[in-house]
N, C-alpha and C positions, 0 to 999 in steps of 0.2 A: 080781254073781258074786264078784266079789274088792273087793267096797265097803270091806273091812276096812283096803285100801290106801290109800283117801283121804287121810285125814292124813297119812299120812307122806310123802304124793307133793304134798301142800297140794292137793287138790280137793276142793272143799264143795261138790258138788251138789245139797243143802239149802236152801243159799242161795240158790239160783239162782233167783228168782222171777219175771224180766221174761218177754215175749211174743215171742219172737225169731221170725223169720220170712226166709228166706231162698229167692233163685230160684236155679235151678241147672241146668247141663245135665249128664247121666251121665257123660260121659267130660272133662270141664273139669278140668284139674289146680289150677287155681285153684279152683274150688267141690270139689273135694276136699280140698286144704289148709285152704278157711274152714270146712268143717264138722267136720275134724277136731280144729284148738283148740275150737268149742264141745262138742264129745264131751269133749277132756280136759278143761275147764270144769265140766263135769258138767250141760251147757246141755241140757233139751227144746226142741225146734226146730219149727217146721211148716216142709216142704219142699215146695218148689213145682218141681217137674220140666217143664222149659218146652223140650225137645229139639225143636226143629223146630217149635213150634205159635207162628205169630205174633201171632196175635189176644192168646194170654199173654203173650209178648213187650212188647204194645205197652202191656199192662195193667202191666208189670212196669214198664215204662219211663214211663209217667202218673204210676206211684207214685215211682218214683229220679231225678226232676225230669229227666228226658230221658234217662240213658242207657240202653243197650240193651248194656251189655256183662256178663256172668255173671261169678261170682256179685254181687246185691244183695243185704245185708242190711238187715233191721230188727229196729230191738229196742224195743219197746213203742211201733212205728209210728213211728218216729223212724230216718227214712233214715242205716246208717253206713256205704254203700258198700260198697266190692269185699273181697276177701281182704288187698290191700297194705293197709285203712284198719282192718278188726280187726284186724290185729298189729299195726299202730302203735298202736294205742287201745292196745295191748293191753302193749306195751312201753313206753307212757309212765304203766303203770298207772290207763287211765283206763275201762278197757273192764270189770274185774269190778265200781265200784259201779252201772254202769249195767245189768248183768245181775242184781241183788240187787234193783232197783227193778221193785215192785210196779204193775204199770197200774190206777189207779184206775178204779171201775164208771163 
């Protein structure tokens, strides 16, 4: 809609090429705040809506080497944790080359 903005606001959603996959419950303000830097990221995301359903929970939790706390993220299957570990990634600029990285077939 307003893609015209990207650059000047530095979003390259172009680039964005990893497999990012995050669990989330609706009303988490945490899984709100994590999916809104991958929004301004210009990140495609698969969202997994896990409110109350623990069988997904526990699925969630087999994948994030145990924990069961919302939101998990991955990005090209590679566990980076909660909302507090994207912004760190993200403030030690270490989180866009790893959204730029392609998953090999």
């Amino acid at each position: 809609m307003l893609d015209f903005l990207n650059p000047i606001l530095g979003r390259h959603p172009e680039r964005m090429k990893a497999k990012v996959e995050i669990y989330t419950w609706q009303t988490c303000p945490y899984c709100i705040r994590a999916k809104l830097l991958l929004w301004w990221k210009g990140v495609n995301y698969t969202e997994y809506k896990i409110d109350g359903n623990e069988s997904a929970r526990n699925s969630m939790s087999e994948r994030a080497n145990r924990s069961r706390t919302v939101p998990q993220i991955f990005i090209n299957n590679q566990h980076i944790g909660g909302c507090d570990d994207i912004y760190a990634l993200d403030n030690k600029g270490q989180l866009e080359p790893l959204l730029i990285e392609v998953l090999p077939d």
